[in-house]
C-alpha positions as a printed Julia matrix, in Angstrom:
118×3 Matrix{Float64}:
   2.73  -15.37  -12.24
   1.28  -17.31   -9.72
  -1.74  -16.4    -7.67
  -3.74  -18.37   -5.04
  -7.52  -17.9    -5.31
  -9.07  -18.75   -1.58
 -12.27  -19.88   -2.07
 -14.88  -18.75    1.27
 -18.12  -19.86    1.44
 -20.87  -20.33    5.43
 -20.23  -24.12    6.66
 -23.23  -23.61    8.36
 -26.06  -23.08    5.39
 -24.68  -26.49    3.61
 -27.13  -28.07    5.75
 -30.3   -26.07    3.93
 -29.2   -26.65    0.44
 -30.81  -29.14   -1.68
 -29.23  -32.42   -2.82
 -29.81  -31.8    -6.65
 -28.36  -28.38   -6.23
 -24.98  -29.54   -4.17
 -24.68  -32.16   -7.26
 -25.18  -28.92   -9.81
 -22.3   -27.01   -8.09
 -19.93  -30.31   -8.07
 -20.45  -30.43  -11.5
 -19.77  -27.21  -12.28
 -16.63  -27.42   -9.89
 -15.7   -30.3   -12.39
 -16.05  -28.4   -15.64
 -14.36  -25.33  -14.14
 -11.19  -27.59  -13.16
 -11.3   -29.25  -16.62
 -11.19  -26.01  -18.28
  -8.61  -24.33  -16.39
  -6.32  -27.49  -17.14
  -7.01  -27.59  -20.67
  -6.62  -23.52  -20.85
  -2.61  -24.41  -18.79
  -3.51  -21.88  -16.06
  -4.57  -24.98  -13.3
  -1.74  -25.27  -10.99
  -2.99  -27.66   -8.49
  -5.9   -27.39   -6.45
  -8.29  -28.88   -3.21
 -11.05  -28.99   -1.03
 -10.89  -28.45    3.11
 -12.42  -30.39    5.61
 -14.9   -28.28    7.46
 -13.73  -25.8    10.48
 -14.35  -28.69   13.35
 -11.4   -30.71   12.11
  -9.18  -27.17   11.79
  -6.74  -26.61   14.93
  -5.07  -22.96   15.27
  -1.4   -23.46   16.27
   0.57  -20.65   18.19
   4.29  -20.58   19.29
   4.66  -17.64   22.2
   8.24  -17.13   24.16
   8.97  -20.67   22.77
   5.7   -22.1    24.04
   3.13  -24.01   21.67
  -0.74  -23.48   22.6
  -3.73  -24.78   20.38
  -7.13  -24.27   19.88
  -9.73  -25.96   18.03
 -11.28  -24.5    14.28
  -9.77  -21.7    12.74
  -8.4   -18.3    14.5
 -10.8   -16.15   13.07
 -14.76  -16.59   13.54
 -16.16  -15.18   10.41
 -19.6   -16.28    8.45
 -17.38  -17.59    5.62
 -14.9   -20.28    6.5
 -12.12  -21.02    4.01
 -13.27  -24.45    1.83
 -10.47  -24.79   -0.6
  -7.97  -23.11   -2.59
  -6.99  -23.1    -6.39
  -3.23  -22.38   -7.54
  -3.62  -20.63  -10.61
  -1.11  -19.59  -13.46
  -2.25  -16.4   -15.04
  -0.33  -12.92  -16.72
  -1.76  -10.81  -14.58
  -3.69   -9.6   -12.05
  -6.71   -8.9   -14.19
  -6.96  -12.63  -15.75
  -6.17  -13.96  -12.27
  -9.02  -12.17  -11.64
 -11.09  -12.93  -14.36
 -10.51  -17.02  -13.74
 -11.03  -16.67   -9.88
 -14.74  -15.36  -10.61
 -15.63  -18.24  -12.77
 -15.17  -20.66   -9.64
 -18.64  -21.78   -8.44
 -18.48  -20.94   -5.43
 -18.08  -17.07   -6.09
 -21.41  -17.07   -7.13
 -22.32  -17.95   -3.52
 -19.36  -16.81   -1.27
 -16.21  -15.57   -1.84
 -12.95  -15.4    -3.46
  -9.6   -13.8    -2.65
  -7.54  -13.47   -5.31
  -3.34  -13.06   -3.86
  -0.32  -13.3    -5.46
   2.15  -15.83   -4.86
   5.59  -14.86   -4.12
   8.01  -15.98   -6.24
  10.95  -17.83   -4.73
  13.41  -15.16   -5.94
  11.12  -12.6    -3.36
   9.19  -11.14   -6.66
C-alpha cells in the first residue's frame, strides 16, 4: 500500500540554524533516501520551495480567486513529501519517523488511495 508521509517543519527558524548542522541534516536526508530505495519502499520523493512562492487557488460559483502562501497559517509549513511503499500502517509508520526532519518537526503519515477507491 501506498502512503504519503508530509514532512512539516517552521520556515522561519532556518534562518538560526547553523551551516554545519543544515549540511548534517542533508546528509542524513541522503542516507535516509538511499536506504529506503535499496529497502524497495521509496516511491518517489521532493523538496518545496518555501511558503512565499506558494499561491492558494479557489474556484467559488465558477469564479477563480488567489492568494499568496499557503491557506493555512500554522508554525510548521509543509517542506516536502515522500511516497512510500510499505504493508502497513505500522511500517509506514515506522519509515516516516526515520525522516530527519521528524526529529525536528513533523510528519503525517496518510494513505494513498488506490485507483480502484481502496
Amino acid at each position: 500500500m501506498k502512503y504519503l508521509c508530509l514532512v512539516y517543519q517552521e520556515e522561519k527558524e532556518e534562518v538560526n540554524v547553523p551551516k554545519d548542522v543544515i549540511e548534517q541534516a542533508k546528509r542524513d536526508y541522503w542516507a535516509f533516501t538511499d536506504d529506503i530505495q535499496k529497502s524497495g519502499n521509496y516511491v518517489g520523493s521532493h523538496g518545496l520551495q518555501h511558503t512565499d512562492q506558494a499561491t492558494t487557488v479557489r474556484v467559488r460559483n465558477g469564479k477563480l480567486s488567489t492568494t499568496d502562501g499557503p491557506f493555512a497559517e500554522t508554525k510548521e509549513q509543509l517542506g516536502g513529501y515522500f511516497l512510500i511503499e510499505a504493508k502497513d500502517r505500522t511500517e509506514a509508520i515506522q519509515i516516516a519517523s526515520r525522516i530527519p526532519s521528524a526529529k525536528w518537526g513533523s510528519v503525517e503519515v496518510r494513505p494513498v488511495w488506490s485507483q480502484t477507491g481502496k
